[in-house]
C-alpha positions as CSV (number, residue, x, y, z in Angstrom):
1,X,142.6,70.7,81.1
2,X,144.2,72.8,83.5
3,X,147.6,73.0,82.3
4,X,145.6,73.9,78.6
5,X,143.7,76.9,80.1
6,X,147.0,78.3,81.6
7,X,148.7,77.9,78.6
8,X,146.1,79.7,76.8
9,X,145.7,82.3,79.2
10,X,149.8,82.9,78.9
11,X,149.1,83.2,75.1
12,X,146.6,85.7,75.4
13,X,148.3,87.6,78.0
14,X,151.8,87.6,75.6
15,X,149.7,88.5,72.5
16,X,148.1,91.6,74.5
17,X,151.5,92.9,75.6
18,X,153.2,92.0,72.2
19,X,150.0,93.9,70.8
20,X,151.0,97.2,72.8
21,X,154.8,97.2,73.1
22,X,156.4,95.5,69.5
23,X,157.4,98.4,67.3
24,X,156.9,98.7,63.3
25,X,159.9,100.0,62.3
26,X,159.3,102.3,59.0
27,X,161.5,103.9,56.9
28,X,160.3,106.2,54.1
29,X,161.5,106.9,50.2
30,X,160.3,109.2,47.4
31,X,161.0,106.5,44.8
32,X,158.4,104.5,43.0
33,X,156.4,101.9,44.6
34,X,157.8,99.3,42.1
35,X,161.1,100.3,42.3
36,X,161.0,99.5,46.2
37,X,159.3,96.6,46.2
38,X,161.6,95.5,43.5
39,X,164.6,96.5,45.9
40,X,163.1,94.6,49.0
41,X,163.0,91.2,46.9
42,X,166.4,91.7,46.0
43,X,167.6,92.5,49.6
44,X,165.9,89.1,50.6
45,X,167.8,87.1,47.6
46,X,171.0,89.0,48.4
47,X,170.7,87.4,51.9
48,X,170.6,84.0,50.2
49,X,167.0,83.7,50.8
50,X,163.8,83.3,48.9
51,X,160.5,85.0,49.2
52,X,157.2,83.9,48.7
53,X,154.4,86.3,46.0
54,X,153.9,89.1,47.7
55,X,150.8,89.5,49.5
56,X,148.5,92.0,47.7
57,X,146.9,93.4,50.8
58,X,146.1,96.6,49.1
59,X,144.4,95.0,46.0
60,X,142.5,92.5,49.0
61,X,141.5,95.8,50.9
62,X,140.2,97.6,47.7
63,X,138.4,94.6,46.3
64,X,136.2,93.8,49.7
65,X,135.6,97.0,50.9
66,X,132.6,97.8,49.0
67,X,131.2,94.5,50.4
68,X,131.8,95.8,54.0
69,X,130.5,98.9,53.3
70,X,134.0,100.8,53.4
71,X,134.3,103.6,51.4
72,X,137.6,105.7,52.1
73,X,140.6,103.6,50.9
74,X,143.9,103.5,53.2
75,X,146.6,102.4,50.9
76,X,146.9,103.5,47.3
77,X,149.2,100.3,47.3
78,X,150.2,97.8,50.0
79,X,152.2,94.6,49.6
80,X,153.7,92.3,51.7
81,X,156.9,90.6,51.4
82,X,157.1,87.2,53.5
83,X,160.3,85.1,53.2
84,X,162.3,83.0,55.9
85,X,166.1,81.4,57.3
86,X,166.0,77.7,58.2
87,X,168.5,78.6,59.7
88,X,167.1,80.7,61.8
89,X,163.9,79.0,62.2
90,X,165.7,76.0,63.9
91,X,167.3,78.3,66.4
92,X,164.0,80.0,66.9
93,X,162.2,76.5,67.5
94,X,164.8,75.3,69.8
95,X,164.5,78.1,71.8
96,X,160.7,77.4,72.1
97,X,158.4,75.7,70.1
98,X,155.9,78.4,69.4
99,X,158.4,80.5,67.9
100,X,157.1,78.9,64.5
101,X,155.1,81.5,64.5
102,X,157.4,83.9,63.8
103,X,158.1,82.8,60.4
104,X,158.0,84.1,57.8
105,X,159.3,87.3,58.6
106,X,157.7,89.9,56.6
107,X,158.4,93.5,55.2
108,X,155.7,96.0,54.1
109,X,155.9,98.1,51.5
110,X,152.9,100.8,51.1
111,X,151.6,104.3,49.7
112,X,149.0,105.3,51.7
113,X,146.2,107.4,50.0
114,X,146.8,110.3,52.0
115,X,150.7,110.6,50.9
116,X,150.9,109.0,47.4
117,X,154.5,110.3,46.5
118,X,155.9,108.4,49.5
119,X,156.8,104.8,49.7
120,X,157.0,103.4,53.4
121,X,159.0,100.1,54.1
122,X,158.1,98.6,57.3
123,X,158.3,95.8,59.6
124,X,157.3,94.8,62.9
125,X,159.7,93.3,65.2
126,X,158.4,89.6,66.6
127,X,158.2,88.5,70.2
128,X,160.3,85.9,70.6
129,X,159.7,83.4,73.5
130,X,162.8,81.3,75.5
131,X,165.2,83.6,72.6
132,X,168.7,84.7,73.8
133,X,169.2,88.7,73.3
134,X,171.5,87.6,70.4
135,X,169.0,85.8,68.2
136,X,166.6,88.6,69.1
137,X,169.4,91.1,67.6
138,X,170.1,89.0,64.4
139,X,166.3,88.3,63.4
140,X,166.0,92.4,64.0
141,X,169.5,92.8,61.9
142,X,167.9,90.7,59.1
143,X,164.8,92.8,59.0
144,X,166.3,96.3,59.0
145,X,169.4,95.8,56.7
146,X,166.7,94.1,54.5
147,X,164.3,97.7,54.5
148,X,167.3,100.1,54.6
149,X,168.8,98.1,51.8
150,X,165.5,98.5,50.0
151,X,166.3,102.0,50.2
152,X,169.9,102.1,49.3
153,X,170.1,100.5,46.1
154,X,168.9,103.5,43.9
């Protein structure tokens, strides 16, 4: 029980520095919502990789906030792109266990209400635990060529 309630406590205590200190990394485009979105899937298959639907977190946001009570939307659109390297999923598991977690990577792709002519790709660098500097490096290589590329291909 002991060991369980240190081990939780470490959680908590990595989640609230991760919480404060991971950057999102955002890079910005006049193009079309679609078109970027479009462009992120691409950069994922280009990579030899698949991704999942995207997650409709604007439609999600829209659709319960009358229920809440919320009234001023955020995003005009907001999707998520989730996809993820076995390959790099075994070297993150093998470096610790509760790196699982950190699949699938993910890269946002919004227009916020406030700024509807700009598209913002974004992702948030994980917090790797027991990962060497290098993996560290390549998972942030992956995410960024993935969102510049995103941006590149017009």
């Amino acid at each position: 029980m002991r060991v369980l309630v240190l081990f939780i406590s470490l959680l908590l205590t990595q989640a609230l520095h991760s919480a404060e200190s991971t950057p999102f990394i955002s890079y910005h485009s006049d193009e079309t919502m679609e078109t970027v979105l479009m462009n992120v899937q691409l950069a994922v298959t280009e990579r030899g990789l698949s991704f999942s639907e995207p997650l409709h977190i604007g439609e999600m946001l829209q659709r319960t906030a009358p229920d809440l009570g919320i009234e001023q939307q955020v995003y005009q659109q907001a999707e998520v792109v989730t996809f993820c390297s076995a390959q790099l999923t075994h070297e993150l598991v093998h470096a610790h266990p509760l790196n699982m977690g950190v699949c699938p990577l993910s890269v946002m792709v919004f227009q916020t209400v406030a700024e509807p002519a700009q598209v913002t790709v974004a992702y948030r660098l994980p917090v790797l635990l027991n990962a060497s500097a290098e993996l560290q490096q390549r998972i942030t290589n992956l995410l960024d060529g993935i969102a510049q590329d995103a941006l590149s291909f017009f």
